[in-house]
C-alpha positions, 0 to 999 in steps of 0.5 A: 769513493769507495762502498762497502758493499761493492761487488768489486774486486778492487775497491773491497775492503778485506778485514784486517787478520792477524799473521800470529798462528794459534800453536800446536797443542803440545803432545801428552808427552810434552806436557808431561815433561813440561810439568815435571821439569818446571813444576812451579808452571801450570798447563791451560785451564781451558781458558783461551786468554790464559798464559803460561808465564816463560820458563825460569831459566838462566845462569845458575848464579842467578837468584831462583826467585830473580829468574822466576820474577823475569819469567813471570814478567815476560810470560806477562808482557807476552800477553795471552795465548793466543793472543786477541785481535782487536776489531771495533763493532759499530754501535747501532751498526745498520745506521753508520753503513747507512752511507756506504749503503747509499753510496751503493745504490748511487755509484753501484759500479767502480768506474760510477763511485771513481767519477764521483770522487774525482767530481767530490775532489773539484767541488772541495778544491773549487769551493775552497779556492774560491772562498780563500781568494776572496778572503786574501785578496778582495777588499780595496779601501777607497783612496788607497788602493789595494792594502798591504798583507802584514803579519800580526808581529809587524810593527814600525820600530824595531827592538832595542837598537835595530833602528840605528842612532835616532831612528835613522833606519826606521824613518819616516816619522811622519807625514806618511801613511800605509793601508795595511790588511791584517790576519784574524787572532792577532790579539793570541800574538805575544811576546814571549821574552821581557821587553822593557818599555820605560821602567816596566817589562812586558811578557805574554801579552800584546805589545800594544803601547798607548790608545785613545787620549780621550776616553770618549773619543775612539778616533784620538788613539796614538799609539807608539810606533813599536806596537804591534800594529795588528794589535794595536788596530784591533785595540782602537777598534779599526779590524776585528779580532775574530775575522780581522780586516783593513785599516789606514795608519798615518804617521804622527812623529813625536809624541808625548805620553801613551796611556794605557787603557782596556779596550777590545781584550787587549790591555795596553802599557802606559808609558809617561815619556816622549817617542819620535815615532807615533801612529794613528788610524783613519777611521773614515777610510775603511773596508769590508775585507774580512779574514774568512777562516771560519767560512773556510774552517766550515768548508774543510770540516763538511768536506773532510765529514763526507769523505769520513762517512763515505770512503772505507779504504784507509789508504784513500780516506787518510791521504784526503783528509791529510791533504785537505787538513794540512792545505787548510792548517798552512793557507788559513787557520796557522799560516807562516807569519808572512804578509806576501800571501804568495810566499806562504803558499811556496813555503807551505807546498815546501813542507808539504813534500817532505810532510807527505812521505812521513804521512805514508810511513804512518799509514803503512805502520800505523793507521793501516792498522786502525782503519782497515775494516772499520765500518763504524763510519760515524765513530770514526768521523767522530774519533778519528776524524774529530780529533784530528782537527782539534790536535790541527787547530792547537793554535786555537784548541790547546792555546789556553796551555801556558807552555809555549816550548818545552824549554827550561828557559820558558817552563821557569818563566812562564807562569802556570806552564810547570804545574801544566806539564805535570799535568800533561805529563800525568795524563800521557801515563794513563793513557799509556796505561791503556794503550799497553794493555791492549797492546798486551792483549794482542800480543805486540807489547815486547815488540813495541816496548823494545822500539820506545826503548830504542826511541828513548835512548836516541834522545838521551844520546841526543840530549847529552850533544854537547853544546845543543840543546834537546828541543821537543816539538810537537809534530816531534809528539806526534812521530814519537807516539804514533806507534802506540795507537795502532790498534783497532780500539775507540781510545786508539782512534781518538789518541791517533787523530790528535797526534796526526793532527798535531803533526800537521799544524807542527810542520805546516806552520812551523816546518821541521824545525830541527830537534837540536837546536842552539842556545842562540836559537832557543833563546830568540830575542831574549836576554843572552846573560851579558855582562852589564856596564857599570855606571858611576854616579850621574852629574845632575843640573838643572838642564843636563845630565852626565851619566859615565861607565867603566871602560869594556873590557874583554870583547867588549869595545863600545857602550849603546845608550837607549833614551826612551829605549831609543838608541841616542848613542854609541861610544867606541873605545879609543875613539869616544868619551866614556861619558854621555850628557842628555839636555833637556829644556827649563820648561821640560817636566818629562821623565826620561829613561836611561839604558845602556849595553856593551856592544862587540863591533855592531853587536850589541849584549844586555842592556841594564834596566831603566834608569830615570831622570825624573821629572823634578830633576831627581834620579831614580838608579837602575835596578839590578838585572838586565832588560831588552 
């Protein structure tokens, strides 16, 4: 680690000066003719941040008061003369150079202050590894061996038709059982597109279907077999949300009726019907696994501090606390939703290459600039540092934000997120405000306007590709932003901090997704704006019921039929009838729910929403619109 004080050449930090030049005061002469050539201009008042606002010029065509107005602006947005060189003095300054000073009278030498750090860097990696192996792979649960990693989107059953007709591709049914491990703040994994389950649709919310059967009885839970099975466990009880942990599930085949019910945060959905696939959890068969992030998250925070408080050279301090931050965002506290821990680990040193290369090109351009010769060590720990772990965390920090992407799609559905962005929107101008008027200050605004006004039109050419969507990510954010915070101010530091940090947890967790993307992409597993089928009216007896439709046409061929959002049916043009009869016995009083969606070859559109056959033999018709 590098001192402040050391008497070495190499490792002293030489404060940061600025390449403008004072001019040359103008001769008497030129002054004088300045005056007379242009008598709306005013010489210095002897104030040294005054300006003297840039010559009217131009085309004789040009209003007089046009070419004054431009003139004014651009002598404005030139800034003072000379120009003010930004430098942060620490507050009580003998206490924050109190570490460098320490350090000094420790390591007084570079080959002492180059042993400490590389023995600082052993500790941070061993102490960290050490406490992320326990935290992913310690914890066998008796009887069962090792759990299985899953990821908090695992689930049974897939959605719509993926299981095939009856389930086939989704069996066992029953008979079976799975020790699986879950990862902590399950309970944040929603779904983000309508997911219909009977007549109802569930969005922003755990799919978590069903619970307890007795109130009084926590060990009753059944749970349909597409519920998220992270969620589901958290629901019952079985791992915690906080630090998660292992369970048992068991297989119980078909079930009947899944209430809902509030337990632990979640909110589970009701549904009144039958499903073929149901789970339960042993709750005798238990482990003390625990996911560590918050022991890990204190780990990284005090290393990360000490390296702040101790180290001056930016390029040393940045590349640190870049590595570490980035290693703990994509191991622990946002990692890719994988369950084979050893995958994450590959795709995250794969992002990290490509990562680090653009973290050397904010260092050289921006925050080389912000930290050279600061020695406010606990400001920047503060500012800098601190800030740098909020915008690293978001899925914790800025979780409460109810904007999932920056989508038409999604502002439109999701509740609150158009009122945010405003928002987020207005607080972007102030801070704008103030970061152009320092930049004013010292000189660099045109430079700087002239490069976001290249950046601005590069997304509109890229906005007008036809057939792509523009998708702003937020390590997109941090790119485009960055430029504004290189100036050596409290605000600054703050700003930057942020936007590193939202570029760590963009690319850690999610890679460098592209900034144009397909509808299909975007669209994910939501509705795509299908036609629906059209159904004639249904034959009812007291045990059967005939539901028909009008024959595809166009690229449509076939008709997928979900019972229970179970898929019982596909009938094919030419080869099947256009009609599909569902029994049920005399004694049956279940409701029944019907959906049904075109499908091209193995492909299937929207299904419309549920139509139900109620338990008293009465149909209930479908509602205009579609579901998945």
């Amino acid at each position: 680690m590098a001192g402040a004080n050391t008497d070495e050449e190499s490792l002293r930090i030489e404060p940061y000066t600025s390449q403008l030049q004072t001019p040359q005061a103008a001769t008497p002469e030129a002054s004088t003719d300045a005056i007379n050539g242009h008598p709306d201009n005013t010489l210095p008042s002897g104030n040294s941040t005054s300006y003297i606002p840039s010559p009217s010029r131009g085309p004789a065509w040009v209003p007089q008061w046009l070419r004054k107005t431009s003139g004014a602006i651009v002598g404005w947005a030139n800034g003072p003369q000379p120009p003010r060189q930004f430098r942060i003095e620490p507050f009580f300054p003998r206490f924050q150079t109190a570490p460098l000073r320490l350090l000094d009278r420790i390591c007084p030498g570079k080959r002492r202050k180059v042993i400490a750090l590389v023995v600082f860097y052993f500790l941070w990696l061993f102490t960290f590894s050490a406490v992320l192996h326990h935290s992913a792979f310690a914890g066998d649960i008796p009887g069962f061996g090792e759990p299985t990693h899953v990821s908090c989107l695992a689930s049974y059953w897939a959605r719509g038709n993926q299981c095939g007709v009856d389930g086939n591709e989704c069996r066992p049914f029953n008979n079976s059982v799975f020790a699986f491990r879950c990862p902590a703040n399950c309970i944040k994994t929603h779904v983000n597109n309508p997911r219909a389950v009977g007549r109802n649709e569930v969005i922003y919310a755990p799919f978590v279907i069903g619970g307890p059967q007795d109130q009084t009885n926590v060990s009753s839970s059944i749970y349909r077999g597409d519920s998220f099975l992270c969620g589901a466990a958290i629901h019952a009880g079985i791992v915690s949300n906080s630090v998660g942990g292992c369970g048992v599930t068991k297989l119980v085949g078909e079930k009947t009726a899944f209430p809902a019910s509030q337990r632990h945060s979640i909110s589970s959905i009701g549904f009144d019907s039958s499903f073929p696939l149901a789970f339960t959890f042993l709750p005798e068969a238990t482990s003390q696994c625990k996911d560590l992030r918050w022991p890990l998250l204190a780990v990284s925070v005090i290393f990360t501090c000490l390296a702040s408080l101790f180290i001056t050279s930016s390029g040393l301090f940045f590349s640190t606390v870049f590595v570490g931050i980035y290693i703990h965002v994509g191991l622990v506290s946002d990692p890719p939703n994988l369950a084979d821990y050893y995958s994450i680990i590959s795709i995250v040193l794969g992002r990290f290459l490509p990562s680090a290369f653009c973290a050397f090109v904010f260092h050289k351009y921006c925050i080389h600039r912000t930290l050279t010769g600061l020695t406010a060590q606990f400001e920047k720990t503060i500012l800098w540092l601190g800030s740098c772990w909020v915008g690293a965390l978001t899925n914790y920090t800025f979780d409460f934000i109810p904007i999932q992407r920056l989508t038409p799609h999604d502002l439109n559905q999701q509740p609150g997120a158009k009122a945010a962005l405003v928002i987020i929107i207005l607080a972007l101008l102030l801070i704008a405000f103030g970061q152009i008027w320092a930049l004013r200050k010292e000189g660099r605004l045109p430079r700087m306007l002239a490069l976001y006004a290249f950046f601005f039109l590069m997304i509109g050419l890229l906005a007008a590709v036809p057939g792509l969507k523009l998708r702003i990510h937020h390590y997109i954010l941090g790119l485009l932003l960055m430029p504004g915070t290189s100036i050596q101010t409290r605000p600054s530091l703050l700003w930057q901090g942020i936007l590193v940090g939202f570029f760590i947890n963009g690319t850690a967790r999610w890679g460098f997704d592209s900034i144009l993307q397909t509808a299909a992409v975007l669209q994910g597993d939501g509705q795509l704006g299908t036609r629906l089928p059209s159904m004639l009216a249904p034959v009812i007896t007291s045990t059967n019921i005939t539901l028909a439709w009008e024959v595809p046409r166009g690229v449509w061929d076939g008709v997928s039929v979900l019972v229970n959002d179970v898929e019982r049916y596909r009938a094919f043009v030419g080869y099947d009838p256009e009609e599909f009869v569902w029994s049920r016995k005399e004694n049956d009083k279940k409701k029944y729910y019907f959906r049904f969606g075109y499908m091209a070859g193995s492909d299937v559109g929207d299904y419309t929403k549920a139509g139900v056959w109620e338990s008293d033999g009465s149909w209930t018709p479908m509602e205009k619109g579609a579901s998945k």
